[in-house]
C-alpha atoms as an extended CHARMM CRD file, in Angstrom:
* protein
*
       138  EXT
         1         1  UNK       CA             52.5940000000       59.7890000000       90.7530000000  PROA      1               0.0000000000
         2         2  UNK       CA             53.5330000000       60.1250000000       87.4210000000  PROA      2               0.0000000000
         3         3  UNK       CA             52.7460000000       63.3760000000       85.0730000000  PROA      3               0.0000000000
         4         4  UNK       CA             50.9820000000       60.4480000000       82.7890000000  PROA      4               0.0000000000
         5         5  UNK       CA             49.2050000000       58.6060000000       85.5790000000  PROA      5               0.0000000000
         6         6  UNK       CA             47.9480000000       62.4120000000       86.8820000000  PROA      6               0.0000000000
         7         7  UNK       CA             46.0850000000       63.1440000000       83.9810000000  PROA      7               0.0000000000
         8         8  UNK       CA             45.0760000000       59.7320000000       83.0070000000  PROA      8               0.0000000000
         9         9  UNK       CA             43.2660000000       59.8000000000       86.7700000000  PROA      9               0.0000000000
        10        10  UNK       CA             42.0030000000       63.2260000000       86.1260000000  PROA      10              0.0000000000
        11        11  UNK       CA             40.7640000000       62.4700000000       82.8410000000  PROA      11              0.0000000000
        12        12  UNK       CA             38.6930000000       59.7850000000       84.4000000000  PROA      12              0.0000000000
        13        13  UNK       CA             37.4890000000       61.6330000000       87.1830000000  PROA      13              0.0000000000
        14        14  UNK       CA             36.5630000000       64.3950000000       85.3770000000  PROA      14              0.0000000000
        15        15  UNK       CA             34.7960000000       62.4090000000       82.8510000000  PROA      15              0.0000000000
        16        16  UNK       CA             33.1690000000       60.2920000000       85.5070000000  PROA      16              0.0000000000
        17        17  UNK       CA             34.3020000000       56.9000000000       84.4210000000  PROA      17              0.0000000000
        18        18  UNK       CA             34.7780000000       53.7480000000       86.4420000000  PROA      18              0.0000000000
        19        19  UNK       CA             38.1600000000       52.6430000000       87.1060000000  PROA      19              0.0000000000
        20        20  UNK       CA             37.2610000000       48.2570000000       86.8650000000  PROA      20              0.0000000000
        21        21  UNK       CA             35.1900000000       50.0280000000       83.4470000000  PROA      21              0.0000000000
        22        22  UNK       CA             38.3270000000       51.6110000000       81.9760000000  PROA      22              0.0000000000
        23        23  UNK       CA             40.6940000000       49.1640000000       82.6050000000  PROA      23              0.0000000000
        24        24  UNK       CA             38.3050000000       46.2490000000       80.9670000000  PROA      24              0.0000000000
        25        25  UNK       CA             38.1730000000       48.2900000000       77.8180000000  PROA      25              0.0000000000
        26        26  UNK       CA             42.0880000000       48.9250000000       77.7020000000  PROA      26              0.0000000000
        27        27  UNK       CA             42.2240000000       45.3070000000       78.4360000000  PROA      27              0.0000000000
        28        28  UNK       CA             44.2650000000       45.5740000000       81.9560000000  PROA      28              0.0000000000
        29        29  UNK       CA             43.3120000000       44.8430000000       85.3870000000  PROA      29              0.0000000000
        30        30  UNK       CA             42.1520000000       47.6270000000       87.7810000000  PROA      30              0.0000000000
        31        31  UNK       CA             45.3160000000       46.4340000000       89.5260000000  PROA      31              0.0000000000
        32        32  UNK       CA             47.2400000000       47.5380000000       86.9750000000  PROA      32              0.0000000000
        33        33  UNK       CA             45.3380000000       50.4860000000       85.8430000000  PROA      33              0.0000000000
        34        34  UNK       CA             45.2850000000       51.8680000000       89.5820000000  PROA      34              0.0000000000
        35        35  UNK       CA             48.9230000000       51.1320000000       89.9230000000  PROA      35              0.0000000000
        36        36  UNK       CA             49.6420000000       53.2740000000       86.4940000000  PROA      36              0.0000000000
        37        37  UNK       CA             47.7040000000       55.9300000000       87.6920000000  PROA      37              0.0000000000
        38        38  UNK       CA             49.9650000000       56.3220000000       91.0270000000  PROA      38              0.0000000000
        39        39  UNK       CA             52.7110000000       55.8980000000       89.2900000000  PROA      39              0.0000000000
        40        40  UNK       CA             54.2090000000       52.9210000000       90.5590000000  PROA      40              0.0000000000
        41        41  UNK       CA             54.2750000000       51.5890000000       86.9650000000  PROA      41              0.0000000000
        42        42  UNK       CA             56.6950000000       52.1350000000       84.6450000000  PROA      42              0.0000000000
        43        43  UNK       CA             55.9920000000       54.3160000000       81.1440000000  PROA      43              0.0000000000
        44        44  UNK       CA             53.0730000000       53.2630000000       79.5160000000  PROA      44              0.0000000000
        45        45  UNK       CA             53.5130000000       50.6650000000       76.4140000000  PROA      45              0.0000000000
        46        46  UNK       CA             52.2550000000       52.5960000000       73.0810000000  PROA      46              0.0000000000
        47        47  UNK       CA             49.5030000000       50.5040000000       72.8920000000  PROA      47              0.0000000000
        48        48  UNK       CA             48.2290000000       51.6500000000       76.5130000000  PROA      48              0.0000000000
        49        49  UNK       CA             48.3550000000       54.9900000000       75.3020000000  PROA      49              0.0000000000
        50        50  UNK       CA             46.4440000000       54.7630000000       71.8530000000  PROA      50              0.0000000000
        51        51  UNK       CA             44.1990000000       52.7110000000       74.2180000000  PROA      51              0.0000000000
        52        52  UNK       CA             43.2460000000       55.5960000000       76.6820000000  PROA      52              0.0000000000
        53        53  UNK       CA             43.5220000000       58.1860000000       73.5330000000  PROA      53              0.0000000000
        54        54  UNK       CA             40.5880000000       55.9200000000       71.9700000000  PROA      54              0.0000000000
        55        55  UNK       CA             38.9620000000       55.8890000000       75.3300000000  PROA      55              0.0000000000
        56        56  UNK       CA             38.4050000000       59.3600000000       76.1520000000  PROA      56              0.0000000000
        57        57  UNK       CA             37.8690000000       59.9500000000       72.3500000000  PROA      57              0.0000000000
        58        58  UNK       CA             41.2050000000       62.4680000000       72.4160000000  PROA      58              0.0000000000
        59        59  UNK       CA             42.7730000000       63.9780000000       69.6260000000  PROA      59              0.0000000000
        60        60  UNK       CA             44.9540000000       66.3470000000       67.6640000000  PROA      60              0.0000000000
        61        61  UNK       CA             46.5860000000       68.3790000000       70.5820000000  PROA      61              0.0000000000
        62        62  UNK       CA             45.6690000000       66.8450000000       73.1320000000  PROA      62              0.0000000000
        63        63  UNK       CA             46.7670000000       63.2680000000       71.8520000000  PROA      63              0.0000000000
        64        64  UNK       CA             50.2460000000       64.8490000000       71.2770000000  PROA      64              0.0000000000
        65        65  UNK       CA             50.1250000000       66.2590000000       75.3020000000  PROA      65              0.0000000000
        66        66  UNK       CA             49.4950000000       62.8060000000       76.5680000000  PROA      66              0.0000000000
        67        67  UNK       CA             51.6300000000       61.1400000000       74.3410000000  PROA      67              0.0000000000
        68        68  UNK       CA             54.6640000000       63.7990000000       76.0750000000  PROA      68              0.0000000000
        69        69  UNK       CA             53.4670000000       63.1990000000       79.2430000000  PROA      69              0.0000000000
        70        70  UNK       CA             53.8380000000       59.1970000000       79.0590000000  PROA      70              0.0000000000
        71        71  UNK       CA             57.0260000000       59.9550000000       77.3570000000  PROA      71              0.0000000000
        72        72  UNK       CA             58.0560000000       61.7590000000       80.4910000000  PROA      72              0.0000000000
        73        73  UNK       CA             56.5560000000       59.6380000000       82.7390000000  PROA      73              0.0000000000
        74        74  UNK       CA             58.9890000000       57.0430000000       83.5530000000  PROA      74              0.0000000000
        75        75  UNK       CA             59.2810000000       56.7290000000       87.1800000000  PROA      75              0.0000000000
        76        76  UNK       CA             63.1800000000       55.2670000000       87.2710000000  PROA      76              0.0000000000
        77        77  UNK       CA             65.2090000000       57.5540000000       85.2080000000  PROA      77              0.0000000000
        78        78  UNK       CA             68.5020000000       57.3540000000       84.5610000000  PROA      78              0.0000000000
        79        79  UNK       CA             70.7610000000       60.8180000000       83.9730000000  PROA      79              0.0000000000
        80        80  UNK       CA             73.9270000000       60.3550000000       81.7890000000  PROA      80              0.0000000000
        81        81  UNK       CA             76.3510000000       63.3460000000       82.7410000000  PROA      81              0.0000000000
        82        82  UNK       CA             79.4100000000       62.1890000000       81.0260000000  PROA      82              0.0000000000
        83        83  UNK       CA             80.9860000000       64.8740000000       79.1630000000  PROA      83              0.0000000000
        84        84  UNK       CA             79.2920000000       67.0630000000       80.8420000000  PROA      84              0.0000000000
        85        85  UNK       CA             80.3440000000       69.5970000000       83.6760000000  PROA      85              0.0000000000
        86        86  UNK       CA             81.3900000000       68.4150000000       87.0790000000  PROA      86              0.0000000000
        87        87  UNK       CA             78.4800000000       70.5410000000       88.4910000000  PROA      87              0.0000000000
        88        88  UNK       CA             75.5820000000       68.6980000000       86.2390000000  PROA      88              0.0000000000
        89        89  UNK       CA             76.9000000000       65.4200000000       88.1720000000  PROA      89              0.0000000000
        90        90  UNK       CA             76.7290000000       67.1930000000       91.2460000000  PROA      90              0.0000000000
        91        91  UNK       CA             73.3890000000       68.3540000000       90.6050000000  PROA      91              0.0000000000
        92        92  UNK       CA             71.9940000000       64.8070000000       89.4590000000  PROA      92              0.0000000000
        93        93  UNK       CA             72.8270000000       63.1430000000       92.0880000000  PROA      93              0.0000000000
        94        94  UNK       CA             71.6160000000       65.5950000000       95.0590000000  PROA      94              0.0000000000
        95        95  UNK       CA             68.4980000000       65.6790000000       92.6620000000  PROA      95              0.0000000000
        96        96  UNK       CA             68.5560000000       61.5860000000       93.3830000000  PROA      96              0.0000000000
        97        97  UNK       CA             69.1670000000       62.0070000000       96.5410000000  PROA      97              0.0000000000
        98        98  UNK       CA             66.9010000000       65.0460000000       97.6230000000  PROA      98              0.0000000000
        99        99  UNK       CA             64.0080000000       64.7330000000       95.1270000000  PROA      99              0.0000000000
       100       100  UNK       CA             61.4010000000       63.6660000000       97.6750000000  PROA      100             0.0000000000
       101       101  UNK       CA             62.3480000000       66.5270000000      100.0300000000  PROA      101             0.0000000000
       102       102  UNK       CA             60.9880000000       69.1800000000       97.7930000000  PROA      102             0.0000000000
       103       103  UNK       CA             58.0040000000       71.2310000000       97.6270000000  PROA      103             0.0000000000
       104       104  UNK       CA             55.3510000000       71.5380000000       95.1670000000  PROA      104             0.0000000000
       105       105  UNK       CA             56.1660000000       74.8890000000       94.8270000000  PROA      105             0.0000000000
       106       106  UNK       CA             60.3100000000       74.4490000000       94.6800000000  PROA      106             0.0000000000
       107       107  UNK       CA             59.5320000000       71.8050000000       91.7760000000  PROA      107             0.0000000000
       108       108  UNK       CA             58.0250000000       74.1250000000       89.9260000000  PROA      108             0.0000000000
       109       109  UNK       CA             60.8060000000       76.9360000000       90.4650000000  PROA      109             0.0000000000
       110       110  UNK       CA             63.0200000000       73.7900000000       89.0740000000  PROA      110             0.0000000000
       111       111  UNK       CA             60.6810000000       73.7620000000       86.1920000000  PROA      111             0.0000000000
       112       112  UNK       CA             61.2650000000       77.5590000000       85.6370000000  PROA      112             0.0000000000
       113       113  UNK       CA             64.7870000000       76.6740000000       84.8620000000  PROA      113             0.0000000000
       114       114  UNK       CA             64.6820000000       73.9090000000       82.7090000000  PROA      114             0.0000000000
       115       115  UNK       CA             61.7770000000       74.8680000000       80.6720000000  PROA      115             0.0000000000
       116       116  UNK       CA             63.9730000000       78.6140000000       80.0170000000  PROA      116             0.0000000000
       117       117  UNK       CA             67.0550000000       76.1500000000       79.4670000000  PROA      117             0.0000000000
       118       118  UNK       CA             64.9960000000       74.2340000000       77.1910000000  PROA      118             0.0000000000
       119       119  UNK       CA             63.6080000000       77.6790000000       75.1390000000  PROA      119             0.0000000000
       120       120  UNK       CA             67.4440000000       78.8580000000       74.8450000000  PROA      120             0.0000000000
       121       121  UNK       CA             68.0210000000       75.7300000000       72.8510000000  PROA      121             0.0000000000
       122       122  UNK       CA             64.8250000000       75.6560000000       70.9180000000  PROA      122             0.0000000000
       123       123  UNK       CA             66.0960000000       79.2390000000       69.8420000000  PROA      123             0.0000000000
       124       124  UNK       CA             69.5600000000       78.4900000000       68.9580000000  PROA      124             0.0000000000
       125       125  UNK       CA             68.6880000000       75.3050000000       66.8130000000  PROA      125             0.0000000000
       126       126  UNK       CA             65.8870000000       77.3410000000       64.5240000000  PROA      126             0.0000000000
       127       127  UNK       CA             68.5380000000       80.3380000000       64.1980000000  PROA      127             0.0000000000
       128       128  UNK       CA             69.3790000000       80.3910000000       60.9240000000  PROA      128             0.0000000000
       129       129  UNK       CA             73.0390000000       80.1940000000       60.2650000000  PROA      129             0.0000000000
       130       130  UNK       CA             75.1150000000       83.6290000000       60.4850000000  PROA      130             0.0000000000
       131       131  UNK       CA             75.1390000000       85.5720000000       57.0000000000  PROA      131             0.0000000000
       132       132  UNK       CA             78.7990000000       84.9270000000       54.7220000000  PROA      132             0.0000000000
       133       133  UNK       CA             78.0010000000       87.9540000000       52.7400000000  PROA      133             0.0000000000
       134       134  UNK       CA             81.2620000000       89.0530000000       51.6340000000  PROA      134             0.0000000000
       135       135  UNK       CA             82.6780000000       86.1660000000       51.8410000000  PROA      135             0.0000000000
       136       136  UNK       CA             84.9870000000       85.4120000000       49.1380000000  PROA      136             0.0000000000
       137       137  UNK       CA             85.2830000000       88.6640000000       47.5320000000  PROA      137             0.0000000000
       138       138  UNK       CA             88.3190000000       90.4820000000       47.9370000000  PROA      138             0.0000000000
């Protein structure tokens, strides 16, 4: 299952709509729709996701957290490590490899990580630049 295809289902469920009804108005078959929603679909087109957006009548925040979610929903990815560390190689392809092996609760210990790794650089990129005071003089 994709992150996408989770809350797309849970959206529905919780909203108590018809699969056959929300695939008719997004102009897909169930087929289709069911298939997206287990992920065995590929990322949704932009369309598809202003479609469901429309559908469940979603905005402002929430539009933006599905619209992340379908961009990090593709179920074949591919991991360039070039110029990159021996051990990020190593670590991509035992990911690969092992992925379906972990827990629930291991995936989100992964998480942890990248989501810190992710804040470091968030950080470092808004830092403004160090201060050159004195520079110059002398």
């Amino acid at each position: 299952m994709t992150p996408f295809g989770e809350r797309v289902r849970q959206l529905r469920q919780e909203r108590g709509r018809m699969l056959k009804d929300m695939a008719a108005h997004l102009g897909v078959s169930s087929a289709y729709l069911s298939a997206l929603e287990r992920g065995e679909r590929g990322k949704p087109t932009w369309t598809l996701i202003q479609g469901v957006l429309q559908y469940f009548h979603i905005i402002w925040d929430e539009a933006d957290e599905l619209t992340r979610l379908a961009d990090l929903s593709d179920p074949r990815v591919k991991i360039d490590t070039a110029n990159t560390d021996s051990k990020a190689t190593l670590l991509a392809n035992r990911l690969a490899r092992e992925i379906r092996g972990l827990t629930p609760d291991e995936l989100d210990r992964m998480m942890v990580v990248l989501d810190e790794a992710q804040e470091r650089e968030r950080k470092v990129a808004t830092e403004p630049p160090l201060s050159r005071a004195g520079e110059g003089q002398g």
